[in-house]
C-alpha positions in Angstrom: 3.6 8.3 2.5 1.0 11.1 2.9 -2.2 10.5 4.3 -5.1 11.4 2.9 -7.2 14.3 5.2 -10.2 12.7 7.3 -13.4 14.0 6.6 -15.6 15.3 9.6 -19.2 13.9 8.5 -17.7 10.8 7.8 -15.6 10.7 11.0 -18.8 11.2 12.4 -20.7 8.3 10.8 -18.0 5.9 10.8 -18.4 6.6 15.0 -22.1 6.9 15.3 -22.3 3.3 12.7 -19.2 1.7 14.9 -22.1 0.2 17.7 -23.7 -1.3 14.0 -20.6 -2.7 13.0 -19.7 0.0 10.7 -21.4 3.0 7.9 -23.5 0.5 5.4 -22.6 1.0 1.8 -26.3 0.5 0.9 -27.2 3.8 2.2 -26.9 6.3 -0.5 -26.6 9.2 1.5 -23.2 7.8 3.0 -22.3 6.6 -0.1 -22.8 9.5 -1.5 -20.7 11.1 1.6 -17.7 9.0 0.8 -17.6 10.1 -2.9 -17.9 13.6 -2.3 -15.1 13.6 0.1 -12.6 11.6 -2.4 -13.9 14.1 -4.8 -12.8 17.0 -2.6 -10.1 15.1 -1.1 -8.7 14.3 -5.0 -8.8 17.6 -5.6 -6.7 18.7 -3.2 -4.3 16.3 -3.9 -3.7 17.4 -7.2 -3.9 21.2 -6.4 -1.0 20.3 -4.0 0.7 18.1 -6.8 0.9 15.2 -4.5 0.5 12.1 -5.9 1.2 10.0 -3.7 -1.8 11.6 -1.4 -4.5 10.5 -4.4 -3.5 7.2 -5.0 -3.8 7.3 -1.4 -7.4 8.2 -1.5 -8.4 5.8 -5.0 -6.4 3.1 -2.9 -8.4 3.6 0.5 -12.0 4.4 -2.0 -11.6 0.5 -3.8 -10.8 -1.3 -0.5 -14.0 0.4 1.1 -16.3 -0.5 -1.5 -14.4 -4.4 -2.4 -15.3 -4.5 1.4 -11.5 -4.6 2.8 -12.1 -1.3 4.9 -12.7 -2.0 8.7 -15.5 0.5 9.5 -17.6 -0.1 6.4 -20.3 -2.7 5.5 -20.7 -3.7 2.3 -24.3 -4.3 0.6 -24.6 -8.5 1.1 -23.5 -10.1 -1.8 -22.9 -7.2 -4.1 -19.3 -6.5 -3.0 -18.0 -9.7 -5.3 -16.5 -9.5 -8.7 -19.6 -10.9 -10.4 -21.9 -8.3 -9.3 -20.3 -4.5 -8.4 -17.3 -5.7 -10.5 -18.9 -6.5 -13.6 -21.6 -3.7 -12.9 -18.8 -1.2 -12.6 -16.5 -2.8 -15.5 -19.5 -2.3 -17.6 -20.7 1.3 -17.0 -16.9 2.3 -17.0 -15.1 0.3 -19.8 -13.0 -1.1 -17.6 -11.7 -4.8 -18.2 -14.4 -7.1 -16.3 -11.2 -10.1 -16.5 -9.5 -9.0 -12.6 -10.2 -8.8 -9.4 -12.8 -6.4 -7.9 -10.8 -4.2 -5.8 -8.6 -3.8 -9.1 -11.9 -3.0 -11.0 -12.8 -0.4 -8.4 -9.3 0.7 -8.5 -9.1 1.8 -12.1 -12.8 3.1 -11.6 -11.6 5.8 -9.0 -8.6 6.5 -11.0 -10.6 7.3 -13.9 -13.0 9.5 -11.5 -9.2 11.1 -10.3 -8.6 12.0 -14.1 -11.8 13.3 -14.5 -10.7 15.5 -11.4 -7.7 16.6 -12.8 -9.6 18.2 -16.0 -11.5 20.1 -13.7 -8.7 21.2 -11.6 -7.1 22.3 -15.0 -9.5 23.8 -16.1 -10.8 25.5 -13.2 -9.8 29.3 -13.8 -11.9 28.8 -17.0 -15.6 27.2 -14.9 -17.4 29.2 -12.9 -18.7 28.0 -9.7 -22.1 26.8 -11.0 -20.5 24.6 -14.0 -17.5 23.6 -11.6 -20.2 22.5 -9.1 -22.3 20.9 -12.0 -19.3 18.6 -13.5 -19.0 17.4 -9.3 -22.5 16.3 -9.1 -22.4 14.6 -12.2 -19.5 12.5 -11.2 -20.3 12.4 -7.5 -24.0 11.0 -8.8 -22.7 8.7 -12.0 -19.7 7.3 -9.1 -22.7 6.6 -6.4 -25.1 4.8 -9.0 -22.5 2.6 -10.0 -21.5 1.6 -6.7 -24.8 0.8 -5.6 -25.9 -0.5 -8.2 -28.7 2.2 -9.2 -27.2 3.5 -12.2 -30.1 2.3 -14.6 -32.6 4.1 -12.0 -30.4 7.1 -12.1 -29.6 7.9 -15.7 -32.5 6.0 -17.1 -31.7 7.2 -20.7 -27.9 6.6 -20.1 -25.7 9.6 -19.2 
């Protein structure tokens, strides 16, 4: 199976965090690290036309936030079904009835779709709008997985 690409600023963090016990998922700036690189990393899965590479990366992305990722800690108490599960079924229509890693699962597959309309549409965006439609999902990704989306898009998206 391909392996997804490391990225360098999160190499870096996960070995600067290790003598913590590993990058916190409460920090938005490394959450918003670790999106951004499945973003980028998604994308070049699918430019490549492997597929096996992004389900890699939405595979590895649910297992770091459900807390099942050795070099990551998890927000106390928020990586549980009842809490980032239901708060991520809700703002993704995604059925809140299965386990959280699941939840998170079909939540970064439906980021990877959202991906792969870019990517097809990418002759047709120009940088700025390309780069637009990434911040938006990079941003409405992070708020949901820590729990800010309210505070983020407080008139909803």
């Amino acid at each position: 199976m391909t392996q997804p690409k490391e990225n360098i600023l999160l190499a870096g963090m996960q070995a600067s965090a290790a003598a913590d016990g590993g990058v916190y998922l409460g920090s938005l700036e490394a959450v918003d690290v670790i999106v951004r690189e499945f973003i980028s990393d998604a994308a070049d899965a699918i430019d490549a036309k492997d597929g096996e590479a992004l389900l890699a990366r939405v595979e590895r992305a649910a297992l770091v936030f459900a807390g099942q990722e050795p070099g990551f800690v998890p927000i106390p108490d928020w990586a549980v079904r009842d809490k980032l599960g239901i708060y991520a079924a809700e703002r993704w229509e995604i059925d809140p009835n299965q386990p959280l890693v699941e939840i998170l699962r079909a939540m970064f597959l439906m980021l990877a779709s959202e991906i792969i309309e870019m990517v097809k549409q990418g002759s047709d965006l120009d940088e700025e709008d390309m780069q637009f439609r990434v911040d938006v999902l990079a941003e409405r990704a992070r708020a949901t997985l820590t729990g800010t989306y309210e505070v983020t898009f407080p008139e909803g998206e």
